[in-house]
C-alpha positions as CSV (number, residue, x, y, z in Angstrom):
1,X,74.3,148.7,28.0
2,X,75.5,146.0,25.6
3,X,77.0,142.4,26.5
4,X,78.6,139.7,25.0
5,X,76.0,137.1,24.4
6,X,77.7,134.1,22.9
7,X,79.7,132.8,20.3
8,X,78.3,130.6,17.7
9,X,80.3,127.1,16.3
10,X,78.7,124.3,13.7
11,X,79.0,120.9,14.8
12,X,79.0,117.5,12.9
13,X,77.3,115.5,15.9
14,X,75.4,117.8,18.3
15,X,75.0,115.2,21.2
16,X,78.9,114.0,20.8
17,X,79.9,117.7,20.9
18,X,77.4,118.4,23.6
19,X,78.5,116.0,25.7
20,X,82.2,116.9,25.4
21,X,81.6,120.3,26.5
22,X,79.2,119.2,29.6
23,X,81.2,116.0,30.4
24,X,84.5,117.0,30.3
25,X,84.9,121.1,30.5
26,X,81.9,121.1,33.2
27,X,79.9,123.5,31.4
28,X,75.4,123.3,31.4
29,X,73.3,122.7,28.3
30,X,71.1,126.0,29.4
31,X,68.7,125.4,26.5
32,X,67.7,124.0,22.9
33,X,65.7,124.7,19.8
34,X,65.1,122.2,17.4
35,X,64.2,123.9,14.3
36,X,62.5,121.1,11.7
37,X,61.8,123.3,8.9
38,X,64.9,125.5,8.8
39,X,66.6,121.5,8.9
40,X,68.9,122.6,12.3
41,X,69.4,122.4,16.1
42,X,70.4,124.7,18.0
43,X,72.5,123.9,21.8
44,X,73.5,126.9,24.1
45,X,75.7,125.7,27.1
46,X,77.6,127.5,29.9
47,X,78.8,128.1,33.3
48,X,76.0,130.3,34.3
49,X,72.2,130.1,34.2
50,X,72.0,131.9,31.2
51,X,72.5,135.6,30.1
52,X,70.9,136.6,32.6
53,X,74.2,136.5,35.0
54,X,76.4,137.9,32.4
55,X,78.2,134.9,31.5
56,X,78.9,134.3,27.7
57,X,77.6,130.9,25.8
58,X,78.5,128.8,23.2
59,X,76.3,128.0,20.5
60,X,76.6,124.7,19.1
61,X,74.4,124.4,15.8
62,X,73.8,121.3,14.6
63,X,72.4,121.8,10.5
64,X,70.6,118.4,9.5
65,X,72.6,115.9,7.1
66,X,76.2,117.9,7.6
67,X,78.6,115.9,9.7
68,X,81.7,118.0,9.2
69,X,82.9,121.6,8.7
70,X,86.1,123.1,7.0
71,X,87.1,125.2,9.6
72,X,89.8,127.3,7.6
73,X,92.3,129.9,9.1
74,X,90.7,132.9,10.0
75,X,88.8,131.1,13.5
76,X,91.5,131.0,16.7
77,X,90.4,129.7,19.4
78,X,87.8,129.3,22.4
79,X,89.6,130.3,26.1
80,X,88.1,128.9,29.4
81,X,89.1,130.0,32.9
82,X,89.8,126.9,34.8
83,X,91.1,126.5,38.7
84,X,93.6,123.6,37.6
85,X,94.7,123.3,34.1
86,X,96.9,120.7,34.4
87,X,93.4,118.3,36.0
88,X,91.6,120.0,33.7
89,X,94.0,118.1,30.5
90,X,93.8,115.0,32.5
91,X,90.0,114.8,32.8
92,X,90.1,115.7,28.7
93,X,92.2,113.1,27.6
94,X,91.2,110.9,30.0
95,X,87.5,111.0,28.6
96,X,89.1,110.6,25.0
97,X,89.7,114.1,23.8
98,X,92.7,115.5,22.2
99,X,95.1,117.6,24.7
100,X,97.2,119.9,21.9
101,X,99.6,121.7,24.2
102,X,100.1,120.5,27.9
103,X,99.9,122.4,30.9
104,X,103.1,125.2,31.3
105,X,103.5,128.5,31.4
106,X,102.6,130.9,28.7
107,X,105.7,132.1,26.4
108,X,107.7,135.1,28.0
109,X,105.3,134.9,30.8
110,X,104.1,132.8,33.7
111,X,100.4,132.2,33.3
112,X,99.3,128.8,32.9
113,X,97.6,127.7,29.9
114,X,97.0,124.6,28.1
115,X,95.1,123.9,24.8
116,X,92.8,121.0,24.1
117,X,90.7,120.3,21.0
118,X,86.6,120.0,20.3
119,X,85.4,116.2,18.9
120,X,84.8,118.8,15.5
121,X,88.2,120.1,16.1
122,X,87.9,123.6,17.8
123,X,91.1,125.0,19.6
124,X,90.3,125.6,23.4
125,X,92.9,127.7,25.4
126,X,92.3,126.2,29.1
127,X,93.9,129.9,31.4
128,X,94.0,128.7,35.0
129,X,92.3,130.7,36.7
């Protein structure tokens, strides 16, 4: 049987973007892998305990010396279940990141979504959940 493993993203500051992910969208560093000669570092974090459980990760790499990526227009966006997404924006922009659409219902719909942005600039679709 196959599964969705994780989805990869470069990052110009690994512990910045790491700690934006832990600290404010409550997910786990799971592991790391510092790779001196291929000059990169790579951070897998979660909600889970790893693959193991079935839950998708996000790879942050980190390539030595680069401290910022065109992202151009083909990339959309990361989504994240989340009990409250209202809180959820609060605890964002309260720890300094950038809340892009606030809390409210989806278009034509009623689902509540939200969308914050990444310290490299990575649209996040916060669903409540």
């Amino acid at each position: 049987m196959s599964k969705f493993l994780h989805t990869m993203i470069r990052v110009g500051n690994l512990d910045r973007s790491v700690q934006f992910y832990t600290s404010l969208l409550g997910m786990k560093e799971l592991r790391r892998r510092d790779v001196p000669d291929g000059k990169y570092t790579l951070a897998f974090l979660g909600y889970g305990e790893g693959n193991a459980e079935g839950q998708a990760e996000i790879e942050l790499t980190y390539n030595y010396g680069v401290d910022k990526y065109e992202q151009g227009n083909a990339f959309g966006h990361l989504a994240l279940g989340v009990p409250d997404v209202a809180a959820a924006c609060e605890k964002v922009r309260t720890g300094g990141g950038k809340v892009t659409r606030e809390a409210g219902p989806v278009k034509f719909g009623t689902t509540i979504i939200a969308f914050v942005e990444d310290p490299d600039g990575y649209k996040i679709e916060l669903i409540q959940r």
